[in-house]
C-alpha positions in Angstrom: -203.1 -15.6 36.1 -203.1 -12.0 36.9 -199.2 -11.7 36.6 -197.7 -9.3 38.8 -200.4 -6.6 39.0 -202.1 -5.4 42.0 -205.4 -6.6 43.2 -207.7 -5.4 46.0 -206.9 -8.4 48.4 -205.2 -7.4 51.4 -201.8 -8.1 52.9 -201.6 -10.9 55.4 -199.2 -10.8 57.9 -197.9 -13.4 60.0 -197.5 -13.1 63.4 -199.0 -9.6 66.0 -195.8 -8.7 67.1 -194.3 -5.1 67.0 -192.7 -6.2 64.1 -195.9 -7.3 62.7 -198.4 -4.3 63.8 -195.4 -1.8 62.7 -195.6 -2.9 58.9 -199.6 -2.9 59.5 -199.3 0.4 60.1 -196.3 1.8 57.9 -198.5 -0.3 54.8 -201.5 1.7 56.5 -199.9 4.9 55.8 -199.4 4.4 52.3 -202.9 3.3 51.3 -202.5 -0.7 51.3 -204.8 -2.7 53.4 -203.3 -5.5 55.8 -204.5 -8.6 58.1 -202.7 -9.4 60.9 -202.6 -13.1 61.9 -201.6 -13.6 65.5 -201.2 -17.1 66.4 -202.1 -16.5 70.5 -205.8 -16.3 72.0 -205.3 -12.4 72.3 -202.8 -9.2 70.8 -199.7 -8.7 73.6 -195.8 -8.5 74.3 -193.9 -10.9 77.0 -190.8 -9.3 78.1 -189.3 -6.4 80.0 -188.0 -3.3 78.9 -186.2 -2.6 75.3 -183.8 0.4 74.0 -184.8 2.2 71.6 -181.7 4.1 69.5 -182.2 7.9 67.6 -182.2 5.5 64.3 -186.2 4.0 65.6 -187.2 7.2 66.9 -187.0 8.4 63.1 -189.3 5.9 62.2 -191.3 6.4 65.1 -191.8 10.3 63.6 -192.8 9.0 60.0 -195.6 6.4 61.5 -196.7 9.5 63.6 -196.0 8.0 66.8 -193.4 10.0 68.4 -195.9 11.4 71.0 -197.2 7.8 72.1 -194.2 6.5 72.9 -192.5 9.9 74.5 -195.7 9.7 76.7 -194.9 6.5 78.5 -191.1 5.7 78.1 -187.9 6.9 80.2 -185.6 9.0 78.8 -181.6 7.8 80.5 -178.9 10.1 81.0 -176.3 7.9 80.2 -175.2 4.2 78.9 -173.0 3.5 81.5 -170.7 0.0 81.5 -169.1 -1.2 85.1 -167.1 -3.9 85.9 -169.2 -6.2 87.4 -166.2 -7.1 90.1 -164.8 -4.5 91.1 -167.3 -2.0 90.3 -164.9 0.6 88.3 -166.9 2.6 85.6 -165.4 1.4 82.4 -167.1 3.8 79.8 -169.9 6.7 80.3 -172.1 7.4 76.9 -174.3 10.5 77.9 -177.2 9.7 75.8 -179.0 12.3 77.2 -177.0 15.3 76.6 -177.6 18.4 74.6 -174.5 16.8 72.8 -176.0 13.3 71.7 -179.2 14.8 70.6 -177.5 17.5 68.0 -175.6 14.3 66.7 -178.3 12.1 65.6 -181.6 14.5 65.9 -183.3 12.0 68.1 -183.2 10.9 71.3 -182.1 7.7 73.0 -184.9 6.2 75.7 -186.2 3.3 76.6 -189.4 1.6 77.2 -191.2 -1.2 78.5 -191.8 -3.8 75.6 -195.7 -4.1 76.6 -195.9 -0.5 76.5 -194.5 -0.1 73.0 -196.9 -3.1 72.0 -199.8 -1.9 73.0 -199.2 1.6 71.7 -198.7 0.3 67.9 -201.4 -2.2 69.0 -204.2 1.2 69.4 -203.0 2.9 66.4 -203.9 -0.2 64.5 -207.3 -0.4 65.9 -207.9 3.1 65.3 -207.1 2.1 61.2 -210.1 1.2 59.0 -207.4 -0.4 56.6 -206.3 -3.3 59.3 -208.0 -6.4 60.4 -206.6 -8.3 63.7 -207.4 -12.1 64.1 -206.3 -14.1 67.2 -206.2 -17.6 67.5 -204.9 -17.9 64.5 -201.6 -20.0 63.7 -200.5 -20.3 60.4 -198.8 -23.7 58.9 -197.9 -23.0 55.8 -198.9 -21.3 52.4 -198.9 -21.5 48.3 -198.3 -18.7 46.4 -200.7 -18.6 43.8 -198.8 -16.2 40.8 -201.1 -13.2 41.8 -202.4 -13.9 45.2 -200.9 -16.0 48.2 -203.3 -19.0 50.2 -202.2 -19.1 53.8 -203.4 -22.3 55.5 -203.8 -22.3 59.4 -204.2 -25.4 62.4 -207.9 -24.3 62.2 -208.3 -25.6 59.0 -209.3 -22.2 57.9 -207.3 -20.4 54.9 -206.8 -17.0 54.1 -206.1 -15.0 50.7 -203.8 -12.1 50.2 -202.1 -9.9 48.0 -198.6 -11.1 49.4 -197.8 -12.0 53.0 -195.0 -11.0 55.3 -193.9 -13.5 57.7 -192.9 -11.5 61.0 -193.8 -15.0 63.2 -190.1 -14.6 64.9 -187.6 -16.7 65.3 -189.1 -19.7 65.0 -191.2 -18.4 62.0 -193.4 -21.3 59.8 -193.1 -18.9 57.3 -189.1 -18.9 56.7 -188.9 -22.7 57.1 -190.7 -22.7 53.7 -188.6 -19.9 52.2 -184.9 -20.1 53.6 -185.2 -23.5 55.0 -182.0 -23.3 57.5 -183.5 -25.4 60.2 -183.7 -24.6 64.2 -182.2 -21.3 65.4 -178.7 -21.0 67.0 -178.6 -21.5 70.4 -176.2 -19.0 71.9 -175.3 -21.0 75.2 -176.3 -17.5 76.9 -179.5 -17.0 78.6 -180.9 -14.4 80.1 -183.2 -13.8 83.8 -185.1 -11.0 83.7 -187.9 -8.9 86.5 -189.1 -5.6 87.1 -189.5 -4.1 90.5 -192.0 -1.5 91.9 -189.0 1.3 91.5 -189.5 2.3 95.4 -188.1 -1.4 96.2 -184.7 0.1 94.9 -182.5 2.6 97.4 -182.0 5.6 95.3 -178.3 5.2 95.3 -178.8 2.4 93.1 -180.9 3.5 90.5 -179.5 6.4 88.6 -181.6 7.6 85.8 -179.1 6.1 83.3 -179.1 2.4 82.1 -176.3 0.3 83.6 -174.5 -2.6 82.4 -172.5 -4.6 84.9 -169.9 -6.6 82.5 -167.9 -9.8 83.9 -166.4 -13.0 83.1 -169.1 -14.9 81.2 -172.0 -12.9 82.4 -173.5 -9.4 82.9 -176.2 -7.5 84.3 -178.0 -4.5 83.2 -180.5 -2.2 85.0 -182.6 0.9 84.4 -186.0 2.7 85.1 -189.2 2.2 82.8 -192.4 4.2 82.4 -191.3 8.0 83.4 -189.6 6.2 86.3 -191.8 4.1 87.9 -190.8 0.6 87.6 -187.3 -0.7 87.4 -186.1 -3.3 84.7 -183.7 -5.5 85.7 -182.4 -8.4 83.3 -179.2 -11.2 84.3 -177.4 -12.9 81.3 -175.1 -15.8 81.4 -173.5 -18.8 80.0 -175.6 -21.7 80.8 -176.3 -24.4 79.1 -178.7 -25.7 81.6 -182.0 -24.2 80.1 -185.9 -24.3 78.9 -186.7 -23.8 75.6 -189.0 -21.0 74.8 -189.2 -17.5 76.2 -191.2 -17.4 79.1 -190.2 -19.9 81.4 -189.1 -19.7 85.4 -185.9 -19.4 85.9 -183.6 -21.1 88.8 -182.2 -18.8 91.3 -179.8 -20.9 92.6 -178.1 -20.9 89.5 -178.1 -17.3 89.2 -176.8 -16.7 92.8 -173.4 -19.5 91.4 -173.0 -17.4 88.0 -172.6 -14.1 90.0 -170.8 -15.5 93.1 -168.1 -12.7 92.7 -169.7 -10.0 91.4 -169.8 -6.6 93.5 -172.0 -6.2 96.6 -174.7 -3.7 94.9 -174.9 -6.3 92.0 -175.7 -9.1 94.7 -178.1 -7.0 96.4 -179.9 -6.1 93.5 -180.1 -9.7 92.8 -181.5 -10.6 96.1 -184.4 -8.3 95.6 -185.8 -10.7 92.9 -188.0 -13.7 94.1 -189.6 -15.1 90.8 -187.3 -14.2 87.9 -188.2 -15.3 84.3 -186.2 -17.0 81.6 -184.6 -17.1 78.3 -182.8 -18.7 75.9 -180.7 -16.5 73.5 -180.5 -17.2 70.1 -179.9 -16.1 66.6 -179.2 -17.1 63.1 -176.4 -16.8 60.2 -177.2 -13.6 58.5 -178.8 -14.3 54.9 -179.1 -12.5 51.5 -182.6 -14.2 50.1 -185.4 -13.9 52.7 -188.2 -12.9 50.6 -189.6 -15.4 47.4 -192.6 -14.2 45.0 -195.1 -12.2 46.9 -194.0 -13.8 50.1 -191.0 -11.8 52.5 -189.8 -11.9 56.0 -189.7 -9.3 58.5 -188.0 -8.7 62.0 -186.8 -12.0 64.1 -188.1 -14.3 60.9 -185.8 -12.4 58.9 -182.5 -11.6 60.6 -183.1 -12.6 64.3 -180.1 -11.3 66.7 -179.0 -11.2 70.0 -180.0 -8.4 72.2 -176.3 -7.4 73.1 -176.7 -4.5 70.4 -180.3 -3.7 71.6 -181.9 -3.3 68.6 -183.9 -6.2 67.7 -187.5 -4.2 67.5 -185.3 -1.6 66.5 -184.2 -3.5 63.5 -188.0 -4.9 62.9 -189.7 -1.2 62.9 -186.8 0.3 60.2 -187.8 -3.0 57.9 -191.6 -2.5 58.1 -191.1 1.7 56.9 -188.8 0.2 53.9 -190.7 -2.2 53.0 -193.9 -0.2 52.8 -192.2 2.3 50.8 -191.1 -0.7 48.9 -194.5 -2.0 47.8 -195.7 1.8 47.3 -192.7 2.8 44.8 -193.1 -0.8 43.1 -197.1 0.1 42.5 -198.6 -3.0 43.2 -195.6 -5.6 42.0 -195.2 -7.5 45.2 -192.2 -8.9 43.8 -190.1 -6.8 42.8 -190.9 -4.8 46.1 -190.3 -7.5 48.5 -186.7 -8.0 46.1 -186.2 -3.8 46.4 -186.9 -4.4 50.3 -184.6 -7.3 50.7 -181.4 -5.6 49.3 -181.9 -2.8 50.9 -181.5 -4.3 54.0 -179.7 -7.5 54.5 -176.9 -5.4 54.5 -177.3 -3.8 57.4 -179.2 -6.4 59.7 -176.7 -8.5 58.5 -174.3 -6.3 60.3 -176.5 -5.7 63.5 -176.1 -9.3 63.6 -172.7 -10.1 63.9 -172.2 -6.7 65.8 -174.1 -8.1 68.6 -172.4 -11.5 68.4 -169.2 -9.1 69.0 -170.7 -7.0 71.5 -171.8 -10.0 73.9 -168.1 -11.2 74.1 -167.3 -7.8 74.8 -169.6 -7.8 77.7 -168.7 -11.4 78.9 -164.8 -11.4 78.8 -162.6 -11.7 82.0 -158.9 -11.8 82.1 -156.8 -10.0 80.2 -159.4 -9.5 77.3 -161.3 -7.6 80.3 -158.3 -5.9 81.3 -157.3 -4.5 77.7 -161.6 -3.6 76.7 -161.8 -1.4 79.8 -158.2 0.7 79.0 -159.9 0.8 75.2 -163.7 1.6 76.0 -162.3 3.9 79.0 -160.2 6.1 76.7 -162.5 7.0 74.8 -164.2 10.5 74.8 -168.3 10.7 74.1 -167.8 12.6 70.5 -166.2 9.3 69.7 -168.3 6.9 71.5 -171.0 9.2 69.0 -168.9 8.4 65.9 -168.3 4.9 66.8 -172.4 4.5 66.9 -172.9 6.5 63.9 -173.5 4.0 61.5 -176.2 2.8 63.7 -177.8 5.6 65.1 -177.5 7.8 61.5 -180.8 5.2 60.5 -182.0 4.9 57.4 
């Protein structure tokens, strides 16, 4: 065997994600040829819009993308929380203040997830050092001491340098490393649209995101691309649902989960005819994620639920460590993936449970309600700042 030395094979990565095209590119930028694997007939996102904290947007200015993404996302005034009842503003965050932006040196926006897809999607195309298959579902693979076989349902296999499993939550690659069985279901799940924005009175659209929280549900709105559509996403406790991420979901059932919500919440609702569905879910934070010349990246590593809004956030700050990783290590997969690894369970580990937190925030009624509102309303924005730093700071 060849030990742990470099060889010219290049890496294979599981699953065409944003998590996957971002480490495509960040191991682009370094020198190190890649070959995406995407398990669908063609490259693209389902979903609606995503957040996207100062801590991504420093990424975002290492992979040279800064101006891509400015081009086409929206850029909020504020994070603003409501009580979904009675409609009192329970805490303002001006993200887009003078203010915010001398705090953390980057701006806060957000963008639709299709959008941000296909922008990472180009850049690859545009790179002689990455090849993109479709069609192309992995099932397993050996690591071979100084190469890695990846077999696929086609029959066909595939040799790398290392691979990096950024398949997603229910990733084939980290049932063969970590082994911890079907994902946790959350109980929550989540409806989500976009309107034309012109199909929402101006009253209720400001240019701010908006999170409506209640008793065991809450609802968040806000514009995407420069203003031009509007993102609309309904979460609650359910445990009447469809596995998967992409099914229809039941309006009647939403219409019961919000009975009692306020009267702008309802109409918003009423605008919707076809809303789509998902299940929530996440796993136990873990410390081993990577084995050999094999790691995991994004959802297959550290999947969490989106009540922190920073799941591609989280998957685009792995792929720039880890490239760095492999390029400090000089062509010791190993010991990279290992250097990679510790450097961030840490702190995914801590998104994790943070969201966990967060959605009971969002969900409580009662008392609890009562006594987040008096907390989250004292606050002033320097220490809403603070209270984000050791999120928004980044890596």
């Amino acid at each position: 065997m060849a030990g742990k030395t470099d060889n010219a094979r290049p890496v294979l990565i599981a699953g065409g994600g944003i998590g996957g095209l971002a480490a495509a590119l960040a191991l682009a930028a370094t020198g190190r040829s890649s070959h995406v694997l995407e398990q669908s007939t063609r490259f693209g996102e389902i979903g609606a819009g995503i957040q996207l904290g100062p801590n991504v947007f420093r990424m975002f200015e290492r992979m040279g993308l800064t101006a891509a993404v400015e081009a086409v996302a929206f850029f909020p005034e504020s994070l603003i929380m409501r009580d979904s009842t009675t409609g009192e503003v329970v805490t303002n965050i001006p993200v887009g203040s003078a203010e915010f932006r001398a705090r953390f040196k980057y701006p806060y926006a957000v963008i639709y997830r299709a959008d941000l897809h296909a922008l990472l999607l180009e850049a690859c195309q545009r790179s002689p050092l990455i090849a993109l298959s479709t069609s192309t579902k992995i099932t397993g693979y050996r690591d071979k001491g100084d190469h890695v076989v990846v077999t696929t349902e086609s029959g066909n296999d595939y040799e790398g340098a290392a691979l990096i499993g950024a398949d997603g939550l229910w990733s084939s690659v980290r049932a063969q490393i970590v082994n911890d069985g079907p994902p946790r279901v959350s109980g929550h799940i989540a409806y989500r649209a976009v309107l034309p924005i012109d199909a929402v009175p101006e009253a209720w659209r400001p240019n701010s995101v908006v999170l409506w929280g209640g008793a065991k549900h809450h609802f968040v709105h806000y514009p995407l691309r420069r203003g031009q559509i509007f993102n609309l996403v309904a979460v609650f406790h359910s445990d009447h649902y469809e596995a998967g991420w992409d099914a229809y979901g039941d309006p009647a059932e939403l219409t019961e989960r919000f009975k009692d919500a306020h009267p702008q919440v309802k109409g918003l609702l009423e605008k919707i005819e076809a809303w789509r569905m998902w299940v929530l879910c996440d796993r136990e934070p873990v410390k081993q994620w990577s084995n050999g010349r094999v790691t995991l990246l994004g959802d297959a590593a550290h999947p969490m639920l989106q009540y922190l809004a920073q799941g591609a956030c989280m998957a685009v700050e792995d792929a720039v460590v880890l490239a760095d990783a492999v390029a400090a290590a000089g062509g010791d997969f190993e010991a990279a993936f290992q250097s990679y690894q510790q450097a961030r369970y840490l702190r995914t580990g801590r998104v994790q449970l943070t969201a966990r937190y967060y959605g009971e925030a969002y969900h409580a009624g009662g008392v609890t309600a009562e006594l987040r509102n008096i907390m989250l309303g004292n606050r002033k924005p320097d220490q809403a700042f603070e209270g984000l730093g050791w999120l928004y700071d980044g890596i």
